[in-house]
N, C-alpha and C positions, 0 to 999 in steps of 0.2 A: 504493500500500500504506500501510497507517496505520501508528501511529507504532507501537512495540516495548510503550509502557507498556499503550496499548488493549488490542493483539491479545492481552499477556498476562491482563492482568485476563478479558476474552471467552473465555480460554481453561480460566481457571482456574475464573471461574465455571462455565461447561461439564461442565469436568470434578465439581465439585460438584453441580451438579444429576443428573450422570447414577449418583455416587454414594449420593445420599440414593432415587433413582428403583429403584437394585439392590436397596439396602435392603428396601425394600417388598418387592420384585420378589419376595427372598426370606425372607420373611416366617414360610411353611409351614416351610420348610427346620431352622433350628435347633428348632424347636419339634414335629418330626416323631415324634422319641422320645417325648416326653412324649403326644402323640394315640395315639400305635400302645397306650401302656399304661392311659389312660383310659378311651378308646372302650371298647371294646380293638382296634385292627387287625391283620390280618395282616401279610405282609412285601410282598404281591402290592398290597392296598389303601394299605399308605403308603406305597408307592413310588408308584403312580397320583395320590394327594393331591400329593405334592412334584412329581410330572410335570406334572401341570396346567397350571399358571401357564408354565412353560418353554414347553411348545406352542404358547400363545394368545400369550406374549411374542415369540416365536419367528415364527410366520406374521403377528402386528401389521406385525414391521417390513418386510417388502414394501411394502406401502400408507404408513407413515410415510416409508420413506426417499422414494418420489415426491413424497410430500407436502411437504416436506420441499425439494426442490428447487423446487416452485412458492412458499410459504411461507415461507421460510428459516427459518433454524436457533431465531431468538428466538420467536418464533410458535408453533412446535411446542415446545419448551424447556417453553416456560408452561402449553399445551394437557395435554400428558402429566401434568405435575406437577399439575394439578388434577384432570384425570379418574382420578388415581391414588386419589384422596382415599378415593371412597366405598367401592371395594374394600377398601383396606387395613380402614376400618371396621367393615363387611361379615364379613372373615374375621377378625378377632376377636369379634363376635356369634356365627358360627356354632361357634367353638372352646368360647364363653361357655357356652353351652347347649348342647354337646357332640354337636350335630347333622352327621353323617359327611355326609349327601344335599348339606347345605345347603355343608360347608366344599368341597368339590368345587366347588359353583355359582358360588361369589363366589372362588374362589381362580382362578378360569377366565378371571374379571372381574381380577382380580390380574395378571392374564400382561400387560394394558396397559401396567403399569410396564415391565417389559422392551423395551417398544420403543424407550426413549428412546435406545439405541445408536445407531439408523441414522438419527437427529439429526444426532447429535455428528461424525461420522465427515465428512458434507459440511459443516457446520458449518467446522470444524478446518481443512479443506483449502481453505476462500476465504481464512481469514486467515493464513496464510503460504505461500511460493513452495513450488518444486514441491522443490527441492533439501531443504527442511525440514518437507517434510509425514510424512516417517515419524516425526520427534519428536513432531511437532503431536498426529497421531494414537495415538500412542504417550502421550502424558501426557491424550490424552485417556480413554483406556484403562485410565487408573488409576480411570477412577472405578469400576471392578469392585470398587474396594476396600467397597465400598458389601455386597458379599455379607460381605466379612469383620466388615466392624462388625456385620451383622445377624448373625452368626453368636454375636460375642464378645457381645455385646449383648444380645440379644434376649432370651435364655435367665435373664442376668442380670435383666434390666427386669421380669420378669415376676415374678421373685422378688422384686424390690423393692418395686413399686406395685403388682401383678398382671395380669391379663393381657387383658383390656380396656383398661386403661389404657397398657400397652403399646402397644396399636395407637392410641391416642386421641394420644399420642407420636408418634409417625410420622406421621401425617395433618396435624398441627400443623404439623409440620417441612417436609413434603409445601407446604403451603400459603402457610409463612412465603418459602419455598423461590420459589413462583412471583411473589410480590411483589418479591423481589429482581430476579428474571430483567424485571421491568416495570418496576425502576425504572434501573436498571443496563445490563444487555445490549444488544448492538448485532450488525447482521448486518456482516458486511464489506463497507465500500464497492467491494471487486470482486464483490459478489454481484448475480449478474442473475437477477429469477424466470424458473424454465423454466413459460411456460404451458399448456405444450402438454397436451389429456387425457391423466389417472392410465394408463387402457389401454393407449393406443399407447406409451407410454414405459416403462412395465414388455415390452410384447413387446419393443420395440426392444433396453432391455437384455439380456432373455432372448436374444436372438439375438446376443448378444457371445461369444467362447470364453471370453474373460476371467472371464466369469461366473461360468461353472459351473466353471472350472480351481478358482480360488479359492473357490468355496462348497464343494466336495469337502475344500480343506483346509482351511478355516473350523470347518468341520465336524467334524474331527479334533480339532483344537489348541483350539476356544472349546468346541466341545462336551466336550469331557474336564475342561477348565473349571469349566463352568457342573455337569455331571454330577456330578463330587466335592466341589464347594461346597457341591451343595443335598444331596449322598446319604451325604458323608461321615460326617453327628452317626448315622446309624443303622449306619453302617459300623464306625467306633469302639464305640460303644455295645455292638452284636453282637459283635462279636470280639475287644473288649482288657475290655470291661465299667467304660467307665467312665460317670459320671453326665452327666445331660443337659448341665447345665455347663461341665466338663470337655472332652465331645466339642465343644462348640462354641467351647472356645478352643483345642483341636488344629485346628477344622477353619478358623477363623478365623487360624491361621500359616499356611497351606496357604493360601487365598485372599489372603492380602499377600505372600505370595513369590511368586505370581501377576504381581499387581498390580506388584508391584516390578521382577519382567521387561520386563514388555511394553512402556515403555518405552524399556526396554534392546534390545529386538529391534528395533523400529521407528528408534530410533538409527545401529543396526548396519547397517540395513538402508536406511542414507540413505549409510551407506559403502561400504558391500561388498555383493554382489549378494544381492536378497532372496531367491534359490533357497538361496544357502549358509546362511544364516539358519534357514530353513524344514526343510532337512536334519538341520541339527544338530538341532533340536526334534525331529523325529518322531525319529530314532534314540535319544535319550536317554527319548524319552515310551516308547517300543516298551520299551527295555532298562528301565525303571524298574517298567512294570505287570509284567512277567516276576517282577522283585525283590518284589514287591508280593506274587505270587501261592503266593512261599511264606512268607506271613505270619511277617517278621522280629516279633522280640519288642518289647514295648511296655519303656521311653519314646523310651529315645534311638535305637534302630536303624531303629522304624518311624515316626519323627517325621523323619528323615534320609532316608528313603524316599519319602515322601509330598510333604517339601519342594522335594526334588530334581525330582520328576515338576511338583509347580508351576511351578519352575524354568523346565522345558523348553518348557512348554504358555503358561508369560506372555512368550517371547522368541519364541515360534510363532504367537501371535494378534498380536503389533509387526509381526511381519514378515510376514506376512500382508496386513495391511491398507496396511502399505508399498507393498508389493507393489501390490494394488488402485488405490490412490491414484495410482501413478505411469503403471498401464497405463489404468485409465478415461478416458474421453471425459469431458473438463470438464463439458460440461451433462446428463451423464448418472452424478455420483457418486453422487448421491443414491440413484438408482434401482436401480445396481447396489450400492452401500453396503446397500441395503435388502435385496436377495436374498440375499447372500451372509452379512450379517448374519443373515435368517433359517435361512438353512443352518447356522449357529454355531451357533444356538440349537436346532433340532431335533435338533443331532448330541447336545447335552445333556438329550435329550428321553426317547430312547430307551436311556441306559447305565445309570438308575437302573430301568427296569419290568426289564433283561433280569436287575442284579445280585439285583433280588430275586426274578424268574424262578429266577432258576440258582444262587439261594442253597443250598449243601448243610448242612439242619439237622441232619444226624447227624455231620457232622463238624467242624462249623462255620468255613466257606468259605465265600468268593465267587471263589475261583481260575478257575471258567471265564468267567465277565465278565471279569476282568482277564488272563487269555487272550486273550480276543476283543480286547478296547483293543488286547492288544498286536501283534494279526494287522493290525488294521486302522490301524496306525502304520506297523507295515512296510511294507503296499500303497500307503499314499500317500508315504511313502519313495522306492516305487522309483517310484510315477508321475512325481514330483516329480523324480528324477534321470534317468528315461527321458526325461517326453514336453516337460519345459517347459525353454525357453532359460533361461541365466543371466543374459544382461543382454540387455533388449528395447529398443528406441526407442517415444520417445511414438509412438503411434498413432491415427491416427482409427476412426471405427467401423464405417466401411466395411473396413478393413484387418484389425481384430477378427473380424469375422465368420466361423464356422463355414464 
């Protein structure tokens, strides 16, 4: 094992890249108000714009995280942060010229940024023991915070320089980003490439329980995440009426108390069994969309609400991929990192088209989305206390198997 100053710097870069990579990722997101009133869009159409990029980021990481275990972590680091480049470009031209077809097209192109997750996560777990891979992956976790900067940011930056130039920002940073990771980064001397072909090692992992246990609550706890990061500036916007601004430094607190969880959960969950971890998240996520859905009044009560449910959801994706980390087959994190991270991401795929499906404009709600959250916190509540032990022994992958 290398020394403590390496694996921190490798770790920390890590987490940097995977932050300025969210950034991009979410791009559309803070600047979603300001399109619905330009264009003009519906609630159905920009909710589809913000969905985009989550899908394509979302199904990327299956193929990255394999990739990823043949490649290591520094290879793919660099790879992402430059093909991120022309997207982010791309959807700032289409926003420039105000073309709906085209911001769809290159935002789709955009969802590549998102895969940088299921990097990080095999990455994190060569450079330290198994005893301390929930922290590992836990700080590497922070780099979500990467939605909040784009959130606080983004909305500003555009007001400053405008909005081109915005994105000409990010791509910059994107680029300066992947010269560090070549001049810098190093994979862990315990890393051995799995060469085995992309195919048989995605069915392989697909054939794990481990898998699909954890991408069900991936699913829950990242997607909830990832959902109200990218849908919250029109959630705000909608129902308390503040400016695009405004919503994106409410919804920029919510994505760092996120961030500031997750951490905390993958910590917790290097002490204490990651089932109990996982518990307390989903019950407090379930009791918070409940509180959510009778829209407490704006500042302090529905900023206390909002925060709270971050809370839950960044000590739920720690403990989560704890979880993962400890039950995966070593030369197969990557792979399973990859599916389950893609589960995380489609769960945030689907909560933004249903809130603006189920939007009620006569009364002005989204209480049945935030309903549904809350059904579907409890269900994997009691899966999580019915079907899954509290504390498992490493396992191989013949013992994993369904």
């Amino acid at each position: 094992m290398a020394n403590n100053a390496t694996r921190t710097v490798n770790l920390v870069l890590a987490t940097w890249v995977s932050a300025i990579n969210f950034w991009a990722w979410n791009m559309i997101g803070p600047l979603s108000t300001t399109y619905a009133d330009t264009f003009p869009l519906t609630a159905t159409q920009a909710s589809l714009v913000v969905a985009t990029p989550i899908l394509v980021g979302s199904l990327g990481r299956i193929v990255v995280g394999a990739l990823t275990d043949r490649y290591g972590g520094r290879v793919m680091f660099i790879a992402i942060s430059l093909a991120s480049i022309l997207p982010v470009l791309a959807v700032g031209f289409a926003a420039e010229i105000e073309s709906y077809p085209l911001l769809l097209l290159f935002g789709f192109f955009l969802g590549i940024a998102g895969t940088i997750f299921a990097v990080g996560i095999p990455f994190a777990n060569t450079w330290y023991e198994a005893s301390r891979r929930g922290f590992a992956t836990g700080v590497f976790g922070m780099g979500m915070v990467g939605t909040a900067l784009s959130a606080f940011f983004t909305p500003r930056f555009v007001r400053w320089f405008g909005l081109m130039q915005t994105h000409i920002v990010v791509a910059v940073v994107l680029a300066l980003t992947a010269v560090v990771c070549v001049a810098v980064m190093h994979n862990s001397p315990t890393f051995a490439p799995n060469t085995d072909p992309v195919p048989p090692k995605l069915r392989a992992a697909a054939r794990l329980r481990v898998t699909w246990e954890m991408s069900f609550l991936y699913a829950v706890v990242f997607g909830g995440f990832v959902a109200f990061s990218t849908y919250l500036p029109t959630y705000v916007k909608t129902i308390y009426h503040f400016s695009a601004v405004d919503a994106g430094t409410r919804t920029a607190a919510f994505a760092l108390a996120a961030v500031l969880a997750r951490p905390v959960g993958g910590t917790l969950a290097d002490r204490i069994p990651p089932k109990v971890v996982v518990l307390v998240s989903l019950a407090g996520t379930a009791v918070m969309a409940v509180v959510a859905g009778f829209q407490p009044p704006p500042d302090f009560w529905s900023a206390v609400t909002f925060i709270l449910m971050a809370l839950f959801l960044g000590v739920g994706t720690g403990g989560v991929f704890a979880w993962v980390s400890r039950r995966s087959p070593a030369r197969s994190v990557g792979s399973v990192t990859g599916i389950v991270a893609a589960a995380g991401g489609l769960g945030g795929y689907f909560p933004p088209l249903i809130m603006g499906a189920t939007y009620d404009e006569a009364d002005n709600n989204y209480t049945v989305g935030l309903l549904l959250l809350a059904l579907t916190a409890t269900v994997a509540l009691i899966f999580t206390a019915v079907r899954l032990a509290a504390r498992e022994p490493e396992q191989t992958a013949a013992q994993q198997r369904s």
